[in-house]
FILO-134198 format. One record per residue (C-alpha): x, y negated, z; residue in three letters. Coordinates in Angstrom, 3 decimals, decimal comma. Each point is the difference from the previous one (the first is absolute). Layout:
BEGIN
FIRO       c1       c2       c3   r
FIRO        X        Y        Z ALA
...
This chain:
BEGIN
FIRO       c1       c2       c3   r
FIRO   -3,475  -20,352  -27,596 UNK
FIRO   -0,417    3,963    0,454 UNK
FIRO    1,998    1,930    1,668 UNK
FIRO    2,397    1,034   -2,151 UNK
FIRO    0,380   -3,430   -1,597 UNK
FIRO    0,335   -0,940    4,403 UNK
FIRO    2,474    2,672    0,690 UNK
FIRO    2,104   -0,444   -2,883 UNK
FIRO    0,326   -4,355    0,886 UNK
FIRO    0,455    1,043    3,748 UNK
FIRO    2,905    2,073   -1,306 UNK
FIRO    1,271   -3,329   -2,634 UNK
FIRO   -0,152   -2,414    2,870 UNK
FIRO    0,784    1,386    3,379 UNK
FIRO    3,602   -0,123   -0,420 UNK
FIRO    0,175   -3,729    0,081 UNK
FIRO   -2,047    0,225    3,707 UNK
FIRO    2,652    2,313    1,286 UNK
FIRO    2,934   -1,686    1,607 UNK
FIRO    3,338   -0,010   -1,792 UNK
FIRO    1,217    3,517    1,529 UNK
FIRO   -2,730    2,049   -1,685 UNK
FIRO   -0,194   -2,105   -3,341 UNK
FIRO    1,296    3,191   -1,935 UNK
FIRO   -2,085    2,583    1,947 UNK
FIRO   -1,471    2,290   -1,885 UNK
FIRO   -3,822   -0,143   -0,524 UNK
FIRO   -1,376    3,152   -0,961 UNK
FIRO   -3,823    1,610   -0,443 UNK
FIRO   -0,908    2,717    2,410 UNK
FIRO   -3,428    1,784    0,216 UNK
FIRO   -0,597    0,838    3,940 UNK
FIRO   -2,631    3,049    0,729 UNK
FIRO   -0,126    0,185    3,729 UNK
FIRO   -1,609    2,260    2,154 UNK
FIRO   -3,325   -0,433    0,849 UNK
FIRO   -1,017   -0,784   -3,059 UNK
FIRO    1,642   -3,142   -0,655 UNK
FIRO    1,913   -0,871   -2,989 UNK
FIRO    0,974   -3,480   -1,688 UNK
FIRO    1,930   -1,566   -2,648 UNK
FIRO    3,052   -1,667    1,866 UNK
FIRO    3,819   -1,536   -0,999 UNK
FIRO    3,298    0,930    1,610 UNK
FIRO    2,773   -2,430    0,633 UNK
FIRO    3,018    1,631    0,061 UNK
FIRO    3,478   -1,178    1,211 UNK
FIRO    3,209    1,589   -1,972 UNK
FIRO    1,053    3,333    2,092 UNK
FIRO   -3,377   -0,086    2,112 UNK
FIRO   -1,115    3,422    0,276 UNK
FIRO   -3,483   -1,200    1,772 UNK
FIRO   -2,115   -2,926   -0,875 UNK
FIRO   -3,237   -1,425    0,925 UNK
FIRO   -3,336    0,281   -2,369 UNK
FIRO   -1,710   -2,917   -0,801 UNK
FIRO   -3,740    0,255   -0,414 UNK
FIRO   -0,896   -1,596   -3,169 UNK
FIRO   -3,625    1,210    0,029 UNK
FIRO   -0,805   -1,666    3,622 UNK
FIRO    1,739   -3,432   -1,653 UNK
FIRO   -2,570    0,297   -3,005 UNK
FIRO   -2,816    0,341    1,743 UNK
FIRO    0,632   -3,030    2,360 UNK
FIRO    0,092   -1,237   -3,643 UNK
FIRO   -2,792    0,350   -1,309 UNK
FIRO   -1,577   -0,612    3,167 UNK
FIRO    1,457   -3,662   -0,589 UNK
FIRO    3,167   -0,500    1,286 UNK
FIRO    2,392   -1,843   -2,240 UNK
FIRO    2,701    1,903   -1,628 UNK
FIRO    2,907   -2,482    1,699 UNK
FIRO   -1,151    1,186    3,023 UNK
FIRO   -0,556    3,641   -0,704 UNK
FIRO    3,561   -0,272   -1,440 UNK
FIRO    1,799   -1,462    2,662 UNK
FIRO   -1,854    2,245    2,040 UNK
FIRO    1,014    2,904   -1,569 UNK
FIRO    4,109   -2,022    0,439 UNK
FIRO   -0,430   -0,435    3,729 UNK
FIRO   -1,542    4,088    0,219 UNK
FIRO    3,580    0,937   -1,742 UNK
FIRO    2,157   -2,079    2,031 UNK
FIRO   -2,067    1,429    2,989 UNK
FIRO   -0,171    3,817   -0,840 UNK
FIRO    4,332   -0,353   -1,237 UNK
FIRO    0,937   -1,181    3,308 UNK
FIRO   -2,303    2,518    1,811 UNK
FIRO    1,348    2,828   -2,094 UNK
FIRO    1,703    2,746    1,918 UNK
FIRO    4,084   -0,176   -0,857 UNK
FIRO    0,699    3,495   -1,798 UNK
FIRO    1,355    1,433   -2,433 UNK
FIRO   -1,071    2,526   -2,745 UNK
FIRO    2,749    2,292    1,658 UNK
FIRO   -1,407   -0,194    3,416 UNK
FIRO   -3,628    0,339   -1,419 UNK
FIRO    0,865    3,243   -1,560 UNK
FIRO    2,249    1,666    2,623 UNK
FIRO   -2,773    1,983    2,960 UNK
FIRO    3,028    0,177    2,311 UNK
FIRO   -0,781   -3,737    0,754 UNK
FIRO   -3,513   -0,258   -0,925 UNK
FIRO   -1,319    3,083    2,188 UNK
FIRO    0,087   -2,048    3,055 UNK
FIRO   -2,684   -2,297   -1,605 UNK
FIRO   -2,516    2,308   -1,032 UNK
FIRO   -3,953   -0,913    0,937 UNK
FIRO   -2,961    1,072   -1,090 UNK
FIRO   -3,465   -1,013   -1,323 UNK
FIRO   -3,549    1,757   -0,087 UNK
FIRO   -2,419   -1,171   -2,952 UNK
FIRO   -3,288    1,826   -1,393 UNK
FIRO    0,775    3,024   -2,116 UNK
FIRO   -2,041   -0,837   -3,070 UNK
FIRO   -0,138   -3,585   -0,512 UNK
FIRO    3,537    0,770   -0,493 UNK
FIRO    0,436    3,450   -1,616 UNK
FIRO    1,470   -1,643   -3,095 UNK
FIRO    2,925   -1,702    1,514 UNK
FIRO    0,791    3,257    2,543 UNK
FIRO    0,902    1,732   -3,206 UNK
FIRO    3,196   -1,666    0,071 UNK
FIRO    0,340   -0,457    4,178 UNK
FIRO    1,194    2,805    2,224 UNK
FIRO   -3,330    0,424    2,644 UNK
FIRO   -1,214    2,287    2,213 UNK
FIRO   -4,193    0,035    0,286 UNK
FIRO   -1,970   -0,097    3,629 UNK
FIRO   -3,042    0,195   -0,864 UNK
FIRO   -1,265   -2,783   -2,495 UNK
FIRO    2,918   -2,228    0,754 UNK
FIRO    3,322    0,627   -1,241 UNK
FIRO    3,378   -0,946    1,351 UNK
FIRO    2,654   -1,532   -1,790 UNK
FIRO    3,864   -1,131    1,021 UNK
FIRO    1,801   -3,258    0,081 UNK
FIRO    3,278   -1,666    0,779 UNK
FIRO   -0,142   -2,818    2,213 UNK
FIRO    2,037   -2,982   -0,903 UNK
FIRO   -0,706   -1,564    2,767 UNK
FIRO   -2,083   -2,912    1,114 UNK
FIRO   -0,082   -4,302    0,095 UNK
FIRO   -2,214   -2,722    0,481 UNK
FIRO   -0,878    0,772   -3,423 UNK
FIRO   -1,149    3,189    0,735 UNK
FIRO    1,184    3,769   -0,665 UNK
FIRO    2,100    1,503   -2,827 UNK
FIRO   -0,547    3,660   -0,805 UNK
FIRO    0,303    2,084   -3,443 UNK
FIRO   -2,199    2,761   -0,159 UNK
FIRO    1,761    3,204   -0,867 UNK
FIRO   -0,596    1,544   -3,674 UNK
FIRO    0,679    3,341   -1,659 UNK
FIRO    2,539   -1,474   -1,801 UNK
FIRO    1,666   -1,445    3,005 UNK
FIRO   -0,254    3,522    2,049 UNK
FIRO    1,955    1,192   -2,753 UNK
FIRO    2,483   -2,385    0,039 UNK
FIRO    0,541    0,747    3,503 UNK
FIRO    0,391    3,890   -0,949 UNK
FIRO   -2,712    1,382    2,927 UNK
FIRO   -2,983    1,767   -0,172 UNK
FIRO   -3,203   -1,329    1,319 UNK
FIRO   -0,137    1,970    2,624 UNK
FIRO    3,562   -1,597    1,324 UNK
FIRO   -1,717   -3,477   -0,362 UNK
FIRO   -3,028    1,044    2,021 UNK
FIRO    2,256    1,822    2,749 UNK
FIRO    2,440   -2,790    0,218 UNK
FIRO   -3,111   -2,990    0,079 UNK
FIRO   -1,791    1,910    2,974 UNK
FIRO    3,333   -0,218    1,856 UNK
FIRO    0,716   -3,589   -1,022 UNK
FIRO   -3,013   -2,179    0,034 UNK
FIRO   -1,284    0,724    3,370 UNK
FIRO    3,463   -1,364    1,225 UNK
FIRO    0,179   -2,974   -2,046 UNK
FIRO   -3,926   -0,726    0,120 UNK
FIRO   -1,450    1,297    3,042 UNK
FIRO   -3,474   -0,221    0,604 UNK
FIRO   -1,662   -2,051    2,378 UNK
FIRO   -3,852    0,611    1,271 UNK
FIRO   -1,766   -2,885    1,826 UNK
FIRO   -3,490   -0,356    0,995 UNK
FIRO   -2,002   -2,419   -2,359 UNK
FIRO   -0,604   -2,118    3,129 UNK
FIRO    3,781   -0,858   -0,060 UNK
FIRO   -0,203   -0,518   -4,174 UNK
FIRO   -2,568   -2,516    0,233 UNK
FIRO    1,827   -1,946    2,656 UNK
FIRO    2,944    0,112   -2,412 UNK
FIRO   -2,196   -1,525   -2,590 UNK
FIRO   -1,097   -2,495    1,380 UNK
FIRO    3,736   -1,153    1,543 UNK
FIRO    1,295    0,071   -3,148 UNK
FIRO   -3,127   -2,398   -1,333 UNK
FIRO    1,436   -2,258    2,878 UNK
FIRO   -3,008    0,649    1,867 UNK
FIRO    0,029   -1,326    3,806 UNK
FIRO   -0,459    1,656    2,979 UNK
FIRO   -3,390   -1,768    0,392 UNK
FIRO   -0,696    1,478   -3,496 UNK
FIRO    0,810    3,692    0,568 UNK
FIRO   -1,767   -0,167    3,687 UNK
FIRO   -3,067   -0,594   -1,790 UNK
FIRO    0,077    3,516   -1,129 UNK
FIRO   -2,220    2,529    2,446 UNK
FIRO    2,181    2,017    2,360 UNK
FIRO   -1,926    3,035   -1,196 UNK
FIRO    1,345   -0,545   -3,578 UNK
FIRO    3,787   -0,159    1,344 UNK
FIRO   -0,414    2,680    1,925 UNK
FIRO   -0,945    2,467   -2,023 UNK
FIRO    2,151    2,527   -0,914 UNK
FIRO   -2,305    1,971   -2,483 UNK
FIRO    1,717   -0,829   -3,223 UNK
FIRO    3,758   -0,248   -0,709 UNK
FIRO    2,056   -1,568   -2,606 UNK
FIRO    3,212    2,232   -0,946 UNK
FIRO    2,649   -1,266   -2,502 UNK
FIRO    3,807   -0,792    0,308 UNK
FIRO    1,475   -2,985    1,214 UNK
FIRO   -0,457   -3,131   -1,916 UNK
FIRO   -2,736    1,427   -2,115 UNK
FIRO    1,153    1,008   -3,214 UNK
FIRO   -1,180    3,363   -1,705 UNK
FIRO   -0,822    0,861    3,594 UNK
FIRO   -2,715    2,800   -1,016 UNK
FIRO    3,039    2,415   -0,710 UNK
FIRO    0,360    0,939    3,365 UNK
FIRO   -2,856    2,690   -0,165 UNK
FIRO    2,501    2,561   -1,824 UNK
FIRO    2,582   -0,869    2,964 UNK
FIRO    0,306    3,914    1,157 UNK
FIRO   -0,520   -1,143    4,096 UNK
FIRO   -2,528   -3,024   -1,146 UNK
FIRO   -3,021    1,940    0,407 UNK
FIRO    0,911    1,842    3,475 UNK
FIRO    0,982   -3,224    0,913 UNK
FIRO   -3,064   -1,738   -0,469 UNK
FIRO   -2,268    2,454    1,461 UNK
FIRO    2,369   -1,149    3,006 UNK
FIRO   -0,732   -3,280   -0,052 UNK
FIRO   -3,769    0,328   -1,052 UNK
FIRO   -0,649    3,101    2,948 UNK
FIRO   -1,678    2,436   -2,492 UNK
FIRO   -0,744    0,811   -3,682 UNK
FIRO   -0,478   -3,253   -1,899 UNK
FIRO   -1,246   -1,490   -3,371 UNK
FIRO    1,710   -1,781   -2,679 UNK
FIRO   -0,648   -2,447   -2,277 UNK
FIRO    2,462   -1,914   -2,195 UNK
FIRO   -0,560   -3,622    0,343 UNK
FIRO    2,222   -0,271   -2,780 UNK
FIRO    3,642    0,846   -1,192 UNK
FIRO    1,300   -2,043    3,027 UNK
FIRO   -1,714    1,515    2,673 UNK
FIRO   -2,340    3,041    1,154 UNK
FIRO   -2,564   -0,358    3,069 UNK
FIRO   -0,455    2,765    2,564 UNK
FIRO   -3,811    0,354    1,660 UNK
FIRO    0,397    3,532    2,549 UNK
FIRO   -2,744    2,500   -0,658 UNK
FIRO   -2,085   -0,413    3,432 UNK
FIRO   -2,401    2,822   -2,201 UNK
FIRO   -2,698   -2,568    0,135 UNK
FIRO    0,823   -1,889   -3,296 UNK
FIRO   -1,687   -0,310   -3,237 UNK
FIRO    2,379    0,558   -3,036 UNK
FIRO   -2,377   -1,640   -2,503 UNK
FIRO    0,519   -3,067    2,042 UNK
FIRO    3,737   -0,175   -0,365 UNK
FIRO   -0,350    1,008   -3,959 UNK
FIRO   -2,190   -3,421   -0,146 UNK
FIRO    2,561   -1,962    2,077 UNK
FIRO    3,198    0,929   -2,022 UNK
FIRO   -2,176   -0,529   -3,341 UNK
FIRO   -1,065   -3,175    1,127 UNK
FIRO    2,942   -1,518    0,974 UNK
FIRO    1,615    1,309   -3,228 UNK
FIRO   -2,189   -2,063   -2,441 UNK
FIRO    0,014   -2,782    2,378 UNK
FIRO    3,020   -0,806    0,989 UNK
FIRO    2,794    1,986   -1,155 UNK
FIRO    2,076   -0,707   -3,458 UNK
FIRO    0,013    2,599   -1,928 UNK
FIRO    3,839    0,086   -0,205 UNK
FIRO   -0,223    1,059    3,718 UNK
FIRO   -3,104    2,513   -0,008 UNK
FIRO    0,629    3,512    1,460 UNK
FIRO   -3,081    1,809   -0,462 UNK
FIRO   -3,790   -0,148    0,533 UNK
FIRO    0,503    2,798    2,349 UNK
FIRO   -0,058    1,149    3,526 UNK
FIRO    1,916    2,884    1,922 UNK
FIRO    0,360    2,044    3,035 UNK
FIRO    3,058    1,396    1,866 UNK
FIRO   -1,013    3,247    2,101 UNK
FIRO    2,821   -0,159    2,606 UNK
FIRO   -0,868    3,682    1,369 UNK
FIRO    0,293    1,290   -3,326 UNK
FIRO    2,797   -2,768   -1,488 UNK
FIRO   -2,238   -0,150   -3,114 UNK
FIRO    0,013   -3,375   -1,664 UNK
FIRO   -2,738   -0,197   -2,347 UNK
FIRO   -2,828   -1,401   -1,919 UNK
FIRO   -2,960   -1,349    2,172 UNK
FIRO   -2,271    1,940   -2,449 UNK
FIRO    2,030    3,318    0,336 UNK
FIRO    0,199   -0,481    3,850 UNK
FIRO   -3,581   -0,407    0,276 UNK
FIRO   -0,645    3,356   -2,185 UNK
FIRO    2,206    1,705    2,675 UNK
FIRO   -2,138   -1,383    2,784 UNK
FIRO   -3,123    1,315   -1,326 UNK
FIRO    1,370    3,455   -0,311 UNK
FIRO    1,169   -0,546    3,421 UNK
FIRO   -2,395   -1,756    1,776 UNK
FIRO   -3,544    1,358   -1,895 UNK
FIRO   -2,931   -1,992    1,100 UNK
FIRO    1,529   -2,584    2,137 UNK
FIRO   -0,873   -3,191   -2,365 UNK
FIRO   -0,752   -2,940    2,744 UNK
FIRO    2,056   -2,302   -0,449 UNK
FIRO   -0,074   -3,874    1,032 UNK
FIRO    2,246   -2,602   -1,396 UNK
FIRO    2,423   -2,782    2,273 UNK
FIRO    1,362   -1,421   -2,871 UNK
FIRO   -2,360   -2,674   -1,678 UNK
FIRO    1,454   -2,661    1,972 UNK
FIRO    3,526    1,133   -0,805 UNK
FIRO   -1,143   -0,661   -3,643 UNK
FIRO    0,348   -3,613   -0,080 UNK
FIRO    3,597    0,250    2,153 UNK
FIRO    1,240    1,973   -2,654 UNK
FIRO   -1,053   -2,129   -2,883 UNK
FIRO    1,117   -3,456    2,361 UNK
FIRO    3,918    2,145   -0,089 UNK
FIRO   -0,095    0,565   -3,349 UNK
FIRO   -1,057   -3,879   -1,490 UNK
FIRO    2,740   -1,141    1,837 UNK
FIRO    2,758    2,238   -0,468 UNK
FIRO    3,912   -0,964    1,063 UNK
FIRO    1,839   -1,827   -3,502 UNK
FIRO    1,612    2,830   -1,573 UNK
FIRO    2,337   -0,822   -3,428 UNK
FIRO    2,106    2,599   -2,122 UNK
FIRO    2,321   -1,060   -2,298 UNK
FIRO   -0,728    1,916   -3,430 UNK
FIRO    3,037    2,044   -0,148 UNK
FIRO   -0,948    3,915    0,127 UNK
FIRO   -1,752    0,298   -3,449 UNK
FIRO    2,278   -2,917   -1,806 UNK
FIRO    3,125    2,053    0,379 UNK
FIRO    1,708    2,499   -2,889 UNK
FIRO    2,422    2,405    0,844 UNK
């Protein structure tokens, strides 16, 4: 079969898969462009008087497909992901959806790259730092399924009858209380990994001291993991940091999830950290959760957050002639790629772009 030919027989059969209660759902096409450059071809199952329903990802079904999996099983698949994604959908109404009063309190937000996403900011309310962008969601809240958010449109801001400046305000105020960041020393992270691979004590010991010990990278996100890298526009994150770190410090964005923190001890090599994120980001990372390919520099005497490139130009005008340099951070290179092939299990439930208001 091709797609189409797939889709449409998905659509023909999956009601008699779908226990008695959602016999007479309704099953409906729905395109999906995400951010980050993600878009597929997906079905909606949708409830009389639901206001918010799960997409289905018909193009991920296919290609298991083609790849050789039977259609029974892709269907019944696709049955037991709509049972799954119904009873993990958050319990609200259109009403509620559209009324800020009540949604306010659940505002987050998200940082992606500015240009691998310029098309679909058109219709987002954003504010730019630097090559990244930040956009706003509403948090529906979280299960063993994962989270729920939907990702705040144009159309939806103007439902809600505020300017985008009001959205901006009110998120700065709002997300730092409902997601606060958390900065731990990559030491602690690993030892986190590893627990959670069930890995003994015996296991973990085997690990040098020297390696848990060091406290010359940091992992910052919010708890629990999820869109973590949007703490950097938190207005107190960066102060903060500098806190925690003693100094001026580097970042590089591990991904959407999470940011790391090296300080600025003045004897590192930039170049070195470009070749780390890059490396890690056609290695290891999906490109669903890529940030960007590259690295910057908070200044915490001048509170100037900016691009490593731009922060270097400043240090040549300021520093003329002083170019020796040595680099501590090759063996940090293989720490940071261990982190990121072994991330925490993070799921989202594909509500934010399946929803019309």
């Amino acid at each position: 079969m091709e797609f189409e030919e797939f889709k449409e027989q998905i659509k023909a059969d999956l009601p008699s898969m779908l226990p008695e209660h959602l016999k007479n759902a309704k099953i409906m096409n729905h395109e999906v462009e995400k951010l980050q450059g993600v878009s597929y071809s997906g079905i909606v199952i949708r409830q009389e008087d639901e206001s918010i329903s799960p997409t289905i990802n018909i193009t991920a079904a296919f290609q298991k497909y083609e790849l050789g999996m039977p259609y029974e099983d892709a269907l019944k698949e696709i049955a037991d992901l709509v049972e799954t994604g119904l009873d993990y959908t958050p319990d609200m109404n259109l009403s509620e959806l559209q009324d800020y009063s009540k949604m306010r309190d659940k505002l987050c937000v998200q940082v992606v790259e500015t240009e691998r996403n310029r098309e679909r900011l058109k219709s987002l309310p954003h504010k730019e730092l630097e090559d990244m962008s930040m956009v706003y969601r509403i948090d529906l809240g979280s299960s063993k399924e994962g989270n729920s958010s939907i990702l705040i449109t144009n159309q939806l801001l103007n439902v809600y009858g505020i300017s985008e400046e009001q959205l901006h305000q009110d998120a700065m105020e709002v997300a730092p209380i409902g997601h606060p960041f958390v900065i731990k020393p990559m030491s602690e992270v690993i030892k986190e990994i590893m627990k959670d691979k069930d890995c003994s004590d015996e296991e973990i010991s085997i690990i040098p001291d020297e390696v848990m010990q060091d406290e010359r990278m940091y992992v910052a996100s919010v708890s629990g993991g999820n869109l973590g890298a949007g703490i950097i526009t938190y207005p107190d994150f960066m102060e903060k940091a500098a806190e925690r770190v003693g100094g001026d410090f580097f970042i590089l964005p591990s991904s959407t999830h999470e940011v790391l923190l090296i300080p600025d001890d003045g004897m590192i090599d930039v170049e070195i950290l470009r070749d780390m994120v890059r490396d890690v980001n056609d290695t290891t990372v999906v490109m669903e959760d890529k940030l960007t390919d590259s690295v910057y520099h908070y200044d915490n005497t001048a509170k100037v957050f900016e691009l490593s490139e731009k922060f270097e130009a400043r240090q040549r005008e300021r520093d003329m002639g002083q170019n020796e340099k040595s680099s501590i951070l090759k063996e940090l290179g293989e720490k940071v790629k261990e982190c990121a092939e072994h991330p925490p299990v993070r799921r989202s439930l594909e509500l934010g772009e399946g929803v019309t208001i």
